[in-house]
C-alpha positions in Angstrom: 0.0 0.0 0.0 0.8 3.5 -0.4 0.3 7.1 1.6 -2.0 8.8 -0.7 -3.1 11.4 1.8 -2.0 12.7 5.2 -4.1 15.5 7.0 -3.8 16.8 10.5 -7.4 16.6 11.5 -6.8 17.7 15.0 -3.8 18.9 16.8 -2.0 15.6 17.9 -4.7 13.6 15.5 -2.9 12.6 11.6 -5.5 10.7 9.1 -3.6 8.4 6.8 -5.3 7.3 3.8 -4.1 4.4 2.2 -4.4 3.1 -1.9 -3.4 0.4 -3.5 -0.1 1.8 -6.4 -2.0 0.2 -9.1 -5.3 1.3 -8.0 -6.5 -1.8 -7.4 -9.9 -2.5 -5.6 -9.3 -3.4 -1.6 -11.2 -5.9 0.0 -14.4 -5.0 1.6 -14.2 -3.1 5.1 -17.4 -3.6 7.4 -17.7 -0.3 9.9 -16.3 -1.2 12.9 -12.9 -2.9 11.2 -9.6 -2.2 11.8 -6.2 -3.1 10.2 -2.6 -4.5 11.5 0.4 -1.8 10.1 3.7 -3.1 10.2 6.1 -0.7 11.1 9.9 -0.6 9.9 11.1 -2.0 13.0 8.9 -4.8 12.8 6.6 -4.2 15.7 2.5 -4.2 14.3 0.0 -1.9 15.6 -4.0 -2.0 15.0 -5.9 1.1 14.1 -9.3 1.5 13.6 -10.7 2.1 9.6 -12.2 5.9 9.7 -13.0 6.2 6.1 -15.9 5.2 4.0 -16.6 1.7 4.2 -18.1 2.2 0.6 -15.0 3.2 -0.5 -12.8 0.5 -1.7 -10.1 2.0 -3.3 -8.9 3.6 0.3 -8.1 2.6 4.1 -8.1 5.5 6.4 -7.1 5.6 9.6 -6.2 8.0 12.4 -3.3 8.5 14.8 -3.3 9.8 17.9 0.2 11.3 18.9 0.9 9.2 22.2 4.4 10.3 23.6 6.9 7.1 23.2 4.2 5.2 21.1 6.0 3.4 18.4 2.9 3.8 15.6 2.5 7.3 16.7 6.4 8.3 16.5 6.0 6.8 13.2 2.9 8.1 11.3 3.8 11.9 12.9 7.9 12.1 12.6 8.3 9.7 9.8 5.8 9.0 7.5 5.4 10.6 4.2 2.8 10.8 1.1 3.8 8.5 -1.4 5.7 6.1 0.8 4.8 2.1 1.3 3.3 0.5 4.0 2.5 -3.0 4.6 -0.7 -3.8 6.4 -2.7 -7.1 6.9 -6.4 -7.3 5.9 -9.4 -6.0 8.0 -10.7 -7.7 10.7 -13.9 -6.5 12.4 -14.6 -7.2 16.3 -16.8 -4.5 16.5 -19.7 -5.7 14.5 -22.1 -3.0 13.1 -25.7 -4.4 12.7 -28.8 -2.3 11.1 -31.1 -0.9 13.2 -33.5 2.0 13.1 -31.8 3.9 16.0 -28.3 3.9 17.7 -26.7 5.1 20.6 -23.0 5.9 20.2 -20.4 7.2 23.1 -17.1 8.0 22.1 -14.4 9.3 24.2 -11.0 10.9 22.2 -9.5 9.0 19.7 -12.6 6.2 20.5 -14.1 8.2 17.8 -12.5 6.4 14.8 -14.1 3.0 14.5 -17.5 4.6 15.4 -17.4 7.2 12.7 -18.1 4.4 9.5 -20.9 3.1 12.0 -22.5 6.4 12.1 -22.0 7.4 8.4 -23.8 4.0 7.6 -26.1 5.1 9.6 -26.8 8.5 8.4 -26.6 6.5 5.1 -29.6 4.9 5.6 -31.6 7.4 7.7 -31.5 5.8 11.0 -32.1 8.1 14.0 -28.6 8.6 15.9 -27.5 10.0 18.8 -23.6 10.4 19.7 -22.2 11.5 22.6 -18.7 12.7 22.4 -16.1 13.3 25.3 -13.4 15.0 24.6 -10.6 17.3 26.4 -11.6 20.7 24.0 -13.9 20.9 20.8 -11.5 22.5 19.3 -9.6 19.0 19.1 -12.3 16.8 18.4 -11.2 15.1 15.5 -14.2 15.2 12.9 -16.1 16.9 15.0 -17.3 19.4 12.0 -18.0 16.0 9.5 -20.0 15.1 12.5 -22.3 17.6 12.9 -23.2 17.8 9.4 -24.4 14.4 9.2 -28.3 13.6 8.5 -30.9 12.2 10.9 -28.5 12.5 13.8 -27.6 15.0 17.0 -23.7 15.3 18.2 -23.9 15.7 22.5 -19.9 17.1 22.9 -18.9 16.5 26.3 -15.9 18.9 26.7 -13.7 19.0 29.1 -12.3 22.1 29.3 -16.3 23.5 29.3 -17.3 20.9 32.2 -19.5 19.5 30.6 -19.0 16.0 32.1 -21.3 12.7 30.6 -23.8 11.4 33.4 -23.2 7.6 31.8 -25.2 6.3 34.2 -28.4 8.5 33.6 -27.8 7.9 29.9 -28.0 4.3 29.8 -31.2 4.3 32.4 -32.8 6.9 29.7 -32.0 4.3 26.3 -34.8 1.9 25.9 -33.4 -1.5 25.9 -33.9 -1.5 22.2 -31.5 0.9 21.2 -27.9 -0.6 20.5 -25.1 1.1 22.2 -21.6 1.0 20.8 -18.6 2.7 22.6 -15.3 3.2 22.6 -13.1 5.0 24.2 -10.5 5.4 27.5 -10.7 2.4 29.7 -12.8 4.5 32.6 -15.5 5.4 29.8 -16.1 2.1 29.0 -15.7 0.6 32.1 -18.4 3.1 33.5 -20.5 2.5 30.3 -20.2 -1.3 30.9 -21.6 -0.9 34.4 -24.1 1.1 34.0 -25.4 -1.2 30.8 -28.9 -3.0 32.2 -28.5 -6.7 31.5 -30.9 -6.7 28.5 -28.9 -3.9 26.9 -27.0 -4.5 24.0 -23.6 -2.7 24.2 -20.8 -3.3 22.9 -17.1 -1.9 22.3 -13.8 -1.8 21.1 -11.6 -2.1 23.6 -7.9 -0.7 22.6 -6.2 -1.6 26.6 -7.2 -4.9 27.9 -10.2 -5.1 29.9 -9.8 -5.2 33.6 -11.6 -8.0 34.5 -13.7 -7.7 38.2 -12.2 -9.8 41.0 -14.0 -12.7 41.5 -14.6 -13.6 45.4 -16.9 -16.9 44.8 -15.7 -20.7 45.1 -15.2 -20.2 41.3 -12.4 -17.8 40.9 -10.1 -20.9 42.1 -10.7 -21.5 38.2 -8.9 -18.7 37.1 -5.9 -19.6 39.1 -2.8 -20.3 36.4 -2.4 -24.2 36.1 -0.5 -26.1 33.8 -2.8 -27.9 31.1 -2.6 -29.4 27.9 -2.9 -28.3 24.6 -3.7 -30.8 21.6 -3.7 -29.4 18.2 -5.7 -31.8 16.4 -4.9 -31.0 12.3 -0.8 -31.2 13.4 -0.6 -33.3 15.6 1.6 -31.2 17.8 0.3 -31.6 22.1 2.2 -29.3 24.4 1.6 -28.8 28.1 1.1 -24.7 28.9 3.1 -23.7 32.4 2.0 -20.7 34.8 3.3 -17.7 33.2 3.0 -19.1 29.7 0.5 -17.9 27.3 -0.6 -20.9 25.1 0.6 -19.0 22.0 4.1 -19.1 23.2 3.8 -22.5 24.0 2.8 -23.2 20.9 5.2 -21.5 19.4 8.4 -23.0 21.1 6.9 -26.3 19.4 6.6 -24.9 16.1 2.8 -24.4 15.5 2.7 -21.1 14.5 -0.6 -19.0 14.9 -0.9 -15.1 13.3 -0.7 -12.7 16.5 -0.5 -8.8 16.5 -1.6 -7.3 19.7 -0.6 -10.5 22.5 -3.0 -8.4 24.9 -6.4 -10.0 23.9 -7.6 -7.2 21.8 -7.2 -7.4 18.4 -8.5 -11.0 18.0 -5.7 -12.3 15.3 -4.6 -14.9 17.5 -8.7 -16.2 17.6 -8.7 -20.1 17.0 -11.5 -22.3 17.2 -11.5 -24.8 20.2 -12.7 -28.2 19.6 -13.0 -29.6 23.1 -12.5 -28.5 26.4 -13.7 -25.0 28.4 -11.7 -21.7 27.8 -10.9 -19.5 30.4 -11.5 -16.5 29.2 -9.3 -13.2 29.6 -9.3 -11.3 26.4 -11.7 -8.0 25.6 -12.8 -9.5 22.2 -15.4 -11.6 22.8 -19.0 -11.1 24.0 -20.3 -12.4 26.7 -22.7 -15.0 24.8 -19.8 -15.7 22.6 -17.5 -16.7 26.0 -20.3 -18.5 27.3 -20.1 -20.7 23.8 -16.7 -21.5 24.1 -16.4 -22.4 20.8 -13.3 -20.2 19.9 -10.9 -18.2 22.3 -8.0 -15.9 21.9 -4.4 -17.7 22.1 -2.2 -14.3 23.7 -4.2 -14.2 26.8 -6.8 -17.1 27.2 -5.6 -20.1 29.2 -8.3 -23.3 30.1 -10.7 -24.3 32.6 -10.6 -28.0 31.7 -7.2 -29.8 32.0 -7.3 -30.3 28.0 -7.8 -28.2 25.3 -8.5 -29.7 21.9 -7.8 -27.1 19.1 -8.5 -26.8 14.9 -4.6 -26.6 14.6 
């Protein structure tokens, strides 16, 4: 790929938009999807698509400049229009279903993988309502494309204004019908997550792990570390995963190698389908019903309840 486009859209916020040289079509980006960039020095970073997901010749995405941040030092002090960058395909965790309304809370840079969701949105003339935290509108990134979107309202929380989001009389107010999607700091989420009525449907993108809630029941001796073992049943390969090993590395010293960007649980590369046995799971990928399945689980973080995992390896 190559940088077509770089534009400061706020003051420590760069959009990158991304074309193939030979203006070739890109495959299809569902709102909500990010990519993996591979930076010079090897290390990959996930960003969130911005652009229009009806747009394939372009990926967009958007930088937040984070002080000692590898993918930030690079996009701000390094990167240049015309130069190439190698990227993996889209993956979407955040899935974007059709509705007739939606609720959306961002908070900072949490804005990027909601703005397709509310284009689409506006697309199709679905009432919208997005509330949007931020230190200062005058840094908002896209705040003014926002605003001028159809069908919807723009609630800016700022900062600097104190004008602080009540999140817990904002989800009492939502009827239960009304999907929620958020992103944004940890505390906005968490606060959005606990204030979420269990017939709610919210979900989020989650760029820190979650922090998980201390478990004081009989069960949280489950989520002790204990060694188990591993059977990859396409390879052949069985390996026994010590305390303080993820079972990606284990897997790895025996030479089953498994795609993995983020090794925090949050970027869901490392996702492989699980065959027999009960997860334990720690990543901030996967829904509750979709934990509750077991039927997959994420490698960099996840470890097992059962003493055996069987896995499509």
């Amino acid at each position: 790929m190559r940088v077509h486009r770089l534009e400061r859209v706020a003051p420590q916020v760069m959009l990158v938009e991304l074309r193939d040289p030979d203006g070739q079509v890109l495959p299809p980006a569902e709102p909500g999807a990010h990519i993996d960039i591979h930076l010079p020095d090897g290390a990959v970073r996930s960003y969130s698509l911005c652009g229009n997901p009806a747009d394939w010749q372009a990926y967009s995405i958007a930088v937040l400049n984070v002080p000692g941040g590898r993918g930030s030092r690079f996009v701000h002090g390094e990167l240049e229009p015309g130069a190439a960058v190698a990227i993996g395909l889209p993956r979407n965790n955040f899935r974007y279903d059709e509705a007739p309304r939606y609720l959306f809370i961002a908070g900072g840079i949490g804005i990027t993988p909601l703005l397709p969701m509310i284009r689409a949105a506006a697309d199709r003339g679905a009432d919208w309502t997005l509330h949007y935290c931020v230190r200062s509108a005058a840094a908002a990134p896209f705040l003014g494309e926002l605003r001028a979107l159809p069908h919807g309202r723009v609630e800016v929380h700022a900062a600097d204004e104190g004008r602080k989001l009540t999140v817990d009389a904002l989800l009492a107010a939502t009827p239960v019908d009304v999907p929620i999607y958020c992103c944004g700091p940890q505390r906005l989420m968490e606060a959005v997550a606990a204030a979420a009525r269990p017939a709610q449907d919210v979900r989020f993108e989650w760029f820190t792990p979650r922090v998980e809630p201390v478990r004081e029941d009989a069960a949280a001796d489950s989520f002790k570390d204990v060694s188990f073992e591993v059977v990859c049943a396409r390879s052949g390969v069985t390996v026994t995963v010590p305390p303080g090993t993820s079972v990606l590395e284990a897997l790895d010293a025996a030479g089953v190698t498994v795609d993995s960007s983020c090794e925090q649980g949050i970027c869901g590369t490392c996702e492989t389908t699980v065959l027999e046995g009960e997860p334990d799971h720690r990543d901030s990928v996967l829904s509750d019903a979709e934990r509750a399945a077991g039927k997959t689980m994420m490698l960099c973080v996840s470890r097992a309840r059962s003493a055996r995992l069987v896995l499509d390896l």
